[in-house]
C-alpha positions, -999 to 999 in steps of 0.1 A, spaced: -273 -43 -254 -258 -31 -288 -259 2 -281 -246 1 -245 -214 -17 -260 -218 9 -293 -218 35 -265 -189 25 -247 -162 18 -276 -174 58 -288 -161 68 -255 -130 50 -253 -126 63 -294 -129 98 -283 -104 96 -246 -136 99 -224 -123 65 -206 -93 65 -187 -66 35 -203 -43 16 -184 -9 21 -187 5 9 -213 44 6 -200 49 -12 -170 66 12 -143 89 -5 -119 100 22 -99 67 29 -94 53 -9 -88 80 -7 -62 69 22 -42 31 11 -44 43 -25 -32 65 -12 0 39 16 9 14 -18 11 42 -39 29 44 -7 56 9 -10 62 5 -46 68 34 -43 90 20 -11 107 -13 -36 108 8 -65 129 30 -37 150 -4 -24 166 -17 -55 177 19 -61 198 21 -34 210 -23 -27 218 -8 -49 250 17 -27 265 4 -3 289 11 30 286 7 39 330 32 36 354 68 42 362 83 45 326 53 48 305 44 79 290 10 83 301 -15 101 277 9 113 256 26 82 248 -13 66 237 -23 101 220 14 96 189 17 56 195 -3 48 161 23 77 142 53 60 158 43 27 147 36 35 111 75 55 112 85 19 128 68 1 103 79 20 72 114 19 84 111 -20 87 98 -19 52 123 7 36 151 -20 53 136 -50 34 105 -60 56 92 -94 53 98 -98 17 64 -89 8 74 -58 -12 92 -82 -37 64 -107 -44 36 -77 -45 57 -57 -69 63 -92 -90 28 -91 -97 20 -51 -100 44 -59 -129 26 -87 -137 -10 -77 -140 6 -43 -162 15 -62 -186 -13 -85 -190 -33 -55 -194 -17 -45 -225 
């Protein structure tokens, strides 16, 4: 067991072991945190809309079922990008958070 940990603190010495940051990057916490709010948004949007048919009069047939999935994750991230549900805020709260606990 002593020379596993032994083993491990050389390799953090020497750079072998990637660090954690040690600054706490908002900008960064706040990309990460709406990127996640788009998906869980693009997540909710396909269950609406796995209901709507895509046959008949004004659907758009194949075509419309082949580019629905792209269309809702451009719905969804523009949803998130004009404040979503508020998740964005809390999730980038604790991205910021959980940095700076780990220094």
């Amino acid at each position: 067991m002593d020379a596993a940990i032994s083993g491990a603190t050389f390799l953090a010495q020497q750079g072998a072991v990637a660090q954690p940051a040690q600054t706490a990057d908002a900008s960064k916490a706040a990309s990460a945190a709406r990127d996640y709010e788009s998906v869980f948004i693009a997540q909710l949007l396909g269950s609406m809309f796995s209901g709507i048919k895509t046959d008949g009069m004004f659907g758009g047939g194949q075509g419309e079922e082949m580019f629905r999935s792209m269309m809702i994750d451009q719905y969804a991230k523009g949803i998130a990008n004009q404040g979503g549900f508020g998740l964005a805020a809390h999730m980038q709260a604790e991205l910021l958070k959980h940095q700076q606990g780990a220094q």
